[in-house]
C-alpha positions as CSV (number, residue, x, y, z in Angstrom):
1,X,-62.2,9.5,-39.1
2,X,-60.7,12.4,-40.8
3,X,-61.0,10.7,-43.9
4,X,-65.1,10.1,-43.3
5,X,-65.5,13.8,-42.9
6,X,-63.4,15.1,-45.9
7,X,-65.5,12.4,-47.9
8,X,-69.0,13.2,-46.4
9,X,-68.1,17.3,-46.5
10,X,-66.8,16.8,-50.4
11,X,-69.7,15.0,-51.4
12,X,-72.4,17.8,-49.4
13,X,-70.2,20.3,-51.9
14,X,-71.0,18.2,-55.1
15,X,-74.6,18.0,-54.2
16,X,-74.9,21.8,-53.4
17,X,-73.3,22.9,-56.8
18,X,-75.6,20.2,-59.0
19,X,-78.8,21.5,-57.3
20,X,-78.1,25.2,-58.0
21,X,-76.9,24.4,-61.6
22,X,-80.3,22.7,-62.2
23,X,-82.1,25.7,-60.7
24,X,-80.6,27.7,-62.9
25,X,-80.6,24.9,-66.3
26,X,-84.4,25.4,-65.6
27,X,-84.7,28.9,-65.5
28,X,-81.9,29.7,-68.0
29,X,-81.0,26.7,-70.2
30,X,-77.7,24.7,-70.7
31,X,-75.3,27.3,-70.6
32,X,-76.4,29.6,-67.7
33,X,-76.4,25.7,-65.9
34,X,-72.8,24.5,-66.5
35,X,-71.2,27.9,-65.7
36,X,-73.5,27.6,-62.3
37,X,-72.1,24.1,-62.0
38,X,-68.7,25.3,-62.3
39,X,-69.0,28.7,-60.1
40,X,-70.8,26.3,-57.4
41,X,-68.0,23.7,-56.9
42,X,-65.4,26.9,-57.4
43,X,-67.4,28.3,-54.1
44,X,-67.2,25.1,-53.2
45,X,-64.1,24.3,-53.0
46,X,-63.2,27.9,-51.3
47,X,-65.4,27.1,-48.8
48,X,-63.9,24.1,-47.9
49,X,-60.3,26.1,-48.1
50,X,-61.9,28.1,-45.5
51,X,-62.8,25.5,-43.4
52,X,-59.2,23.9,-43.8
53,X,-57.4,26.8,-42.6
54,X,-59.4,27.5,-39.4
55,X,-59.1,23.7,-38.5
56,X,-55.1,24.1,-39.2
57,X,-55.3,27.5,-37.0
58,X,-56.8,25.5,-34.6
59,X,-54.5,22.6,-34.9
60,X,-51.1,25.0,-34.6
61,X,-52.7,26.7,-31.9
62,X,-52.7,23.3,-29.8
63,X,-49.2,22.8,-31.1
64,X,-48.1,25.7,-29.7
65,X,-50.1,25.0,-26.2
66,X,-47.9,22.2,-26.4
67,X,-44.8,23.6,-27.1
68,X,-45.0,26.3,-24.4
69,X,-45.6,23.6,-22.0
70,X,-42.7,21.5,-23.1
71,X,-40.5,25.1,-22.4
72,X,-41.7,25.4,-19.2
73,X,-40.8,21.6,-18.4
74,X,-37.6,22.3,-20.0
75,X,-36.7,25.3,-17.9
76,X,-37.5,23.5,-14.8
77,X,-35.4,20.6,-15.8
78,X,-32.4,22.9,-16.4
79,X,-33.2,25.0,-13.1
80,X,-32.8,21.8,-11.3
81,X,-30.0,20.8,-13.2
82,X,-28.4,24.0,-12.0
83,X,-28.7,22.7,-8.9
84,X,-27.4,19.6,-9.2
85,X,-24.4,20.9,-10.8
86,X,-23.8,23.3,-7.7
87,X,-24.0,20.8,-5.3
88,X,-21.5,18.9,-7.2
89,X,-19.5,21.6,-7.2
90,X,-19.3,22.1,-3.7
91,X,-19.2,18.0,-3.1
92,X,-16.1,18.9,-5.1
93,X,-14.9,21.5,-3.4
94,X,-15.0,19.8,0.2
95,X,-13.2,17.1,-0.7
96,X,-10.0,19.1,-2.1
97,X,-10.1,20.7,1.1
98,X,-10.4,17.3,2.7
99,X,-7.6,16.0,0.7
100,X,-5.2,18.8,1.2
101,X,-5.9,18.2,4.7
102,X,-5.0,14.9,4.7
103,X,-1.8,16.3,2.9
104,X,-0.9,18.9,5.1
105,X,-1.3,16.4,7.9
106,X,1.3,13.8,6.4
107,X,3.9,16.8,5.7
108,X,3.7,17.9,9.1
109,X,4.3,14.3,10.4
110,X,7.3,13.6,7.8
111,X,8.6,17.5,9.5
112,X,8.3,15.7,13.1
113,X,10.4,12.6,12.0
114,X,12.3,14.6,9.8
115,X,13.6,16.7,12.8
116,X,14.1,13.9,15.7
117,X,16.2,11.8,12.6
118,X,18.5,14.6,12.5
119,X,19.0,15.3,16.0
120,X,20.2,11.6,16.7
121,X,21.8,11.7,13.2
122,X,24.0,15.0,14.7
123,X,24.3,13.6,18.0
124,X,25.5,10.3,16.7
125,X,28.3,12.1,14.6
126,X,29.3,14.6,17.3
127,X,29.9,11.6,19.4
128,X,31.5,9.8,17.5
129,X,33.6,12.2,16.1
130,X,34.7,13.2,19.7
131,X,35.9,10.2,21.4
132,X,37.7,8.9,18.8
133,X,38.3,10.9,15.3
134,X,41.4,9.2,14.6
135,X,40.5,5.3,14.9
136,X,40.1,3.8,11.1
137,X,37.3,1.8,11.6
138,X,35.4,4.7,13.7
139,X,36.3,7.0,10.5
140,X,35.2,4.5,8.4
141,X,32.0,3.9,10.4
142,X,31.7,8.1,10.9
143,X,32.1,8.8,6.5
144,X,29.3,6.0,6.2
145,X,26.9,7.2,8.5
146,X,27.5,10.6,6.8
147,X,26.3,9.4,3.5
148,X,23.1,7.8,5.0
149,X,22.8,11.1,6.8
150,X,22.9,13.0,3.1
151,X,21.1,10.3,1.8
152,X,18.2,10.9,3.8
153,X,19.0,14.6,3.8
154,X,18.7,15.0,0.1
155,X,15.6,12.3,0.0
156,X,17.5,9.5,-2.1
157,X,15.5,7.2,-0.8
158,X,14.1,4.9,-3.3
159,X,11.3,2.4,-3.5
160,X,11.3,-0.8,-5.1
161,X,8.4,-3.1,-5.5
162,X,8.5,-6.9,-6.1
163,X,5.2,-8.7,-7.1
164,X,3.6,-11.3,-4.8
165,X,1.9,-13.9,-7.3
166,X,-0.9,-16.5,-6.7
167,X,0.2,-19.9,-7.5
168,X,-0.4,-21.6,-10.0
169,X,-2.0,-18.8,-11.9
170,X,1.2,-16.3,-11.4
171,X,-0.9,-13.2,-11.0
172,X,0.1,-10.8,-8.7
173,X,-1.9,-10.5,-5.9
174,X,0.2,-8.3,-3.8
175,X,3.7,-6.4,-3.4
176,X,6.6,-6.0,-1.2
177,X,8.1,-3.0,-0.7
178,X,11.7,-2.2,-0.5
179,X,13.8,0.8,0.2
180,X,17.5,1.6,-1.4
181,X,19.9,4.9,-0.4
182,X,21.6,6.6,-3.3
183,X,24.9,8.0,-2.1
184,X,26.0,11.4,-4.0
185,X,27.3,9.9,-7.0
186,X,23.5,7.9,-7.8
187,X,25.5,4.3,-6.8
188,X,22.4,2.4,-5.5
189,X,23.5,0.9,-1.4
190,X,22.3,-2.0,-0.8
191,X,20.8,-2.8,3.0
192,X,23.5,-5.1,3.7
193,X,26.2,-2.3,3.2
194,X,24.1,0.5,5.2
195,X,22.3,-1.4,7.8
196,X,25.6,-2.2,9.7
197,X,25.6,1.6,10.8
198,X,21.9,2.6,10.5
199,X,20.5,-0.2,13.1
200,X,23.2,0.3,15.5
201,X,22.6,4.4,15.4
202,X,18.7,3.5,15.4
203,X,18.1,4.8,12.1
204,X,16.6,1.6,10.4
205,X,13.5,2.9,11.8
206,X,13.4,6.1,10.1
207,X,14.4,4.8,7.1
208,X,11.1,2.1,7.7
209,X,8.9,4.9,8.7
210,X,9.5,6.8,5.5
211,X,8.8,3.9,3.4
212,X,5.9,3.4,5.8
213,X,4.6,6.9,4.2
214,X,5.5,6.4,0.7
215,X,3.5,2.5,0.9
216,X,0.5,4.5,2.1
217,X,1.1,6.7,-0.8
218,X,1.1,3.9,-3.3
219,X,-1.9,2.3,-2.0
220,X,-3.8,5.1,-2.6
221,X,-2.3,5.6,-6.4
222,X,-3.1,1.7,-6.7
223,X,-6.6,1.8,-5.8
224,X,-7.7,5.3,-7.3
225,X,-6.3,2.9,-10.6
226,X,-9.3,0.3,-9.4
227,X,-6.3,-1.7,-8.7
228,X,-6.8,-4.3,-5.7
229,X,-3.8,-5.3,-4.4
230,X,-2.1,-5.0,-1.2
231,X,1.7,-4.0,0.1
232,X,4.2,-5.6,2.6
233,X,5.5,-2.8,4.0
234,X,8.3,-3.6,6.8
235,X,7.9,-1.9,9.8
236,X,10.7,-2.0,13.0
237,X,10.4,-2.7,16.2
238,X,11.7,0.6,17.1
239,X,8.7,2.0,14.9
240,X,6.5,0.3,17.3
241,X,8.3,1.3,20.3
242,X,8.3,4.6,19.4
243,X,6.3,7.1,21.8
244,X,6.6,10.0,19.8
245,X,6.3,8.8,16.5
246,X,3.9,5.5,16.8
247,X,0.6,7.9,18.1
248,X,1.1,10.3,15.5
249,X,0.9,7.2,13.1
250,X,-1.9,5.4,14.8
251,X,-3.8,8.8,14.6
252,X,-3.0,9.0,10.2
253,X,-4.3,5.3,9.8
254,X,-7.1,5.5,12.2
255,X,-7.6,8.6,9.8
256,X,-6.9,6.6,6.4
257,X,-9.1,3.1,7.7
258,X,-10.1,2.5,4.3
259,X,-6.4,1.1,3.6
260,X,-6.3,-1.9,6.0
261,X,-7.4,-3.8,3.3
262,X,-4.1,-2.6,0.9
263,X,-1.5,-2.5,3.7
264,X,0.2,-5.2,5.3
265,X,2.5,-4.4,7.9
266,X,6.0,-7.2,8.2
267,X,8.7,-7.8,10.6
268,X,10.7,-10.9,10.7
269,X,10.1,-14.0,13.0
270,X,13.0,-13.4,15.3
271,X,11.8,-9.6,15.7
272,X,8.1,-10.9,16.5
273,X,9.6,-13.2,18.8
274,X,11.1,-10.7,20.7
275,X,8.6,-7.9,21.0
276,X,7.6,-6.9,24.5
277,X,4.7,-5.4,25.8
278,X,4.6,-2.2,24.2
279,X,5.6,-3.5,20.7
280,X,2.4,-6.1,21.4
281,X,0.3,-3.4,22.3
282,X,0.9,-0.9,19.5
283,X,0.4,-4.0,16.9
284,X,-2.9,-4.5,18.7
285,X,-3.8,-1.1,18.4
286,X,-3.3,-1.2,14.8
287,X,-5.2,-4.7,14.7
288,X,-8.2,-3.1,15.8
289,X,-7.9,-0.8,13.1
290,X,-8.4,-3.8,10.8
291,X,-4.6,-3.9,9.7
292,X,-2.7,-7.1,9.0
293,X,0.5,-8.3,10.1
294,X,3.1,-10.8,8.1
295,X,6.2,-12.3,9.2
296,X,9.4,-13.0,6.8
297,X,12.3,-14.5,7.4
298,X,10.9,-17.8,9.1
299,X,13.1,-20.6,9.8
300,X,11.7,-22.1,12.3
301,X,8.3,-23.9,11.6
302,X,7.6,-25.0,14.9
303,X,5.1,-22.0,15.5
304,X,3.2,-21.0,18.2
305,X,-0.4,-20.7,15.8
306,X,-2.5,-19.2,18.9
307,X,-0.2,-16.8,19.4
308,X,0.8,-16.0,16.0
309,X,-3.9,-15.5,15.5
310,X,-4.3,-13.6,18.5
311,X,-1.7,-11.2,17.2
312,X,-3.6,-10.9,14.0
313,X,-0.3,-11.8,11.6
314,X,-2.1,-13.4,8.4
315,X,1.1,-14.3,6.3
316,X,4.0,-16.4,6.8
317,X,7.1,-15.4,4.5
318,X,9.4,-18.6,4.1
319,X,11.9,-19.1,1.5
320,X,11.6,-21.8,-0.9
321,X,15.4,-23.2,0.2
322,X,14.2,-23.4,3.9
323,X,10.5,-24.6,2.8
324,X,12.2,-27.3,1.0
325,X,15.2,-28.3,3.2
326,X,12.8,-28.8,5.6
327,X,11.4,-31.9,3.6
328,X,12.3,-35.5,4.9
329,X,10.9,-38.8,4.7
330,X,9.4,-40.7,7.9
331,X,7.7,-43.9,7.4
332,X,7.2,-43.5,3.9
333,X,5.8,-40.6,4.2
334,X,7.1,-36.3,3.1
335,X,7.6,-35.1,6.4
336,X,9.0,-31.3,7.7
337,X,12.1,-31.5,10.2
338,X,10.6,-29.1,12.7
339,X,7.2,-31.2,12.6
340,X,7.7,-35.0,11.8
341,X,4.0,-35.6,12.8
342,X,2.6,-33.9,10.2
343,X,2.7,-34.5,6.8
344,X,4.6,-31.7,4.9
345,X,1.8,-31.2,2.1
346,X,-0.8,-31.3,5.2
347,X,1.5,-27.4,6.8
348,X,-0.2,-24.9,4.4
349,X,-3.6,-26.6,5.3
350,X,-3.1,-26.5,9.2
351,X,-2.2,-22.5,8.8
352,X,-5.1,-21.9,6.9
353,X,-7.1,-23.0,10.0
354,X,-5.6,-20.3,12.3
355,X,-6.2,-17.5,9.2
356,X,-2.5,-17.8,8.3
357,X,-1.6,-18.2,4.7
358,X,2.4,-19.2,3.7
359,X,4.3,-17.3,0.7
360,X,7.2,-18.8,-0.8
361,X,9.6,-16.6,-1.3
362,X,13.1,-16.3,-2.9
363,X,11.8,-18.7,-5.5
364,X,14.3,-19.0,-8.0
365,X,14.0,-21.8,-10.4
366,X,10.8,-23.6,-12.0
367,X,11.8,-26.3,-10.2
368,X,11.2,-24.9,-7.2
369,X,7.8,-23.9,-8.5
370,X,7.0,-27.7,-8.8
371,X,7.6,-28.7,-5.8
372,X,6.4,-25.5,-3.8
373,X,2.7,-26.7,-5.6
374,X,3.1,-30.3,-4.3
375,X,3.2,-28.3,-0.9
376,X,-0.2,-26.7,-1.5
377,X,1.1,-23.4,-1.1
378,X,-0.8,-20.6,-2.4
379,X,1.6,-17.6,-2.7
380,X,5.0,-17.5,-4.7
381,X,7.7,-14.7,-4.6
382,X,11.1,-14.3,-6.0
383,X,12.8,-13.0,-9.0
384,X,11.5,-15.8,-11.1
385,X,7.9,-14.1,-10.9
386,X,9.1,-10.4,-11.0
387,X,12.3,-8.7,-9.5
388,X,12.3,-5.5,-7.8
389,X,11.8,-2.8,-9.7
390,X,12.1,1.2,-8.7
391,X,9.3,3.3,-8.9
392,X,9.4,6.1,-11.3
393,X,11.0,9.6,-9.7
394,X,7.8,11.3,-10.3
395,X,5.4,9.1,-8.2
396,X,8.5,9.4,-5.5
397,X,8.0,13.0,-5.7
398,X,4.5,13.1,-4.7
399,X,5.8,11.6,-1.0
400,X,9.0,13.3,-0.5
401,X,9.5,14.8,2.3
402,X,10.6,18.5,2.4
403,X,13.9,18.2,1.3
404,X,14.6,22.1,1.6
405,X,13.2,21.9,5.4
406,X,15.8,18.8,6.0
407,X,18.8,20.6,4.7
408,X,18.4,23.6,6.5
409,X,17.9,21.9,9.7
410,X,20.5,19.6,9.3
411,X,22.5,23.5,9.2
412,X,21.2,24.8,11.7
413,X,22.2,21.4,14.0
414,X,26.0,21.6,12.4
415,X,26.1,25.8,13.5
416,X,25.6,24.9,16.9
């Protein structure tokens, strides 16, 4: 269209300039004419200049309508931007008060356990140490218990984790937690060496419940890594049994729901077998919370599966050695000791139906791996798949409880 009217208004110039230059040919002859020819189209053509400029005036002046209205559309946009990025600042702002709430709350619970561990941990030695200092084996048993007592003192309580793979892909699907004391020197003590004093003196529970704390920390580093994968985490019966301790835990988890998915709470068969009423109420409690429950150590297969679903324990722990020394042949057929009725490939499939799943454990050997497969089990775990390994001193730190509030209780309890 613009095209049209540049042609149509060039041509009206043309014809404008040739009629005055014939005017003036007639009047004035040839000469006067072309120069009238030539000063026409020069008017022409300033005329159309003219013309040209008030139409870009016109278009510029649009343009900057236009712009002024994209500004104002653009300062909006940032004023509400603004906004945004104050509400995010105090969404921010909230939740590192949250978190140093949740913190502050888990300091002042490791402070409570911290304190009634050293008061049995005194009493114990006082004890001991007065009705009979000069028996060998009680000074044995006395210098022991004193370097779980520093151990725990001067927090060199480590954590080891051992994967949990699916079989037969091998990928881990879960861990198990494990704790180790360091005496002063940094030897590593194994359980067996200070279990034989710490479950007699009722410490294997504070030892559990500080791993308890440091398996809720590591779920929570796990999954802010988007990494889904749950923890055993071994908790006593004395944990459960615990008045003082257990609703001050029961209140942190009912707190921290979001983890029930992550953490799996284990205690071995003969322990389950012997919980009472307040052991079985606490684990229902934390049922209803949505936590699981495994046990380890099985021997015996000849489970109670009603029992073992209405207490809401979802894992079965055996070792591949018992698994597999349980096998027998009746009638032709792979049967397990413990229940010749049942085919032994048919086991994993009747604990499925009660919600239970079976983990091989202490799998050592490929062989093992075979056969555990022709068993339809699910779950492997041993040092063949992964051994346990210590978690790195700084992730420790983040859960340690505070050591400079431990050691100067522990003084004041030995001034007294």
């Amino acid at each position: 269209m613009r095209k049209v009217t540049l042609a149509l208004m060039a041509g009206g110039y043309l014809s404008l300039a040739a009629l005055l230059s014939l005017e003036v040919w007639r009047s004035a002859g040839w000469g006067a004419g072309v120069t009238a020819l030539i000063g026409g189209l020069g008017l022409a053509l300033a005329i159309h200049g003219a013309i040209g400029r008030l139409r870009d005036t016109g278009s510029n002046s649009r343009d900057f309508a236009a712009l002024r209205e994209a500004q104002l559309i653009l300062a909006e946009q940032l004023r509400e931007l603004h906004h945004r990025i104050g509400d995010l600042s105090e969404t921010v702002r909230e939740e590192s008060i949250r978190r140093s709430d949740e913190l502050t709350s888990e300091v002042r619970m490791l402070e409570d356990l911290v304190q009634r561990m050293t008061d049995g941990l005194q009493d114990s030695l006082s004890s001991r140490t007065q009705f009979a200092p000069s028996h060998v084996h009680n000074h044995q048993h006395v210098a022991l218990l004193e370097t779980v007592r520093e151990a725990l003192a001067e927090n060199r309580v480590d954590l080891y984790l051992q994967p949990v793979v699916s079989l037969p892909q091998r990928r881990t699907v879960f861990y198990e937690s494990f704790s180790r004391l360091r005496d002063a020197s940094g030897r590593v003590m194994m359980p067996a060496e200070y279990l034989s004093v710490a479950e007699p003196e009722g410490l294997l529970s504070v030892i559990d419940n500080l791993l308890l704390f440091r398996c809720v920390q590591i779920v929570r580093r796990l999954a802010k890594n988007d990494r889904k994968v749950g923890i055993f985490c071994n908790i006593a019966l004395g944990s459960l049994a615990d008045e003082t301790f257990f609703p001050q835990f029961l209140e942190f988890l009912s707190q921290n729901k979001d983890l029930s998915g992550a953490l799996i709470f284990e205690l071995g068969q003969q322990a389950f077998d012997m919980r009472g009423s307040v052991e079985a109420r606490n684990m229902a409690k934390l049922a209803d919370l949505g936590f699981r429950f495994s046990l380890d150590k099985v021997s015996d297969l000849d489970l109670d599966f009603q029992d073992l679903a209405r207490a809401d324990v979802k894992f079965l722990k055996i070792s591949a050695e018992v698994m597999l020394n349980q096998l027998l042949e009746v009638d032709g057929q792979i049967a397990l000791k413990s229940l010749k009725d049942l085919a032994a490939a048919d086991f994993a499939d009747l604990t499925r139906r009660y919600g239970v799943e079976v983990i091989a454990e202490k799998v050592e050997s490929e062989r093992q791996v075979v056969d555990i497969l022709e068993l339809n089990i699910g779950y492997g775990q041993g040092n063949l798949f992964g051994e346990p390994r210590a978690i790195r001193d700084a992730v420790l730190a983040e859960t340690d409880p505070p050591a400079d509030f431990m050691r100067s209780t522990l003084r004041r309890r030995a001034g007294r």
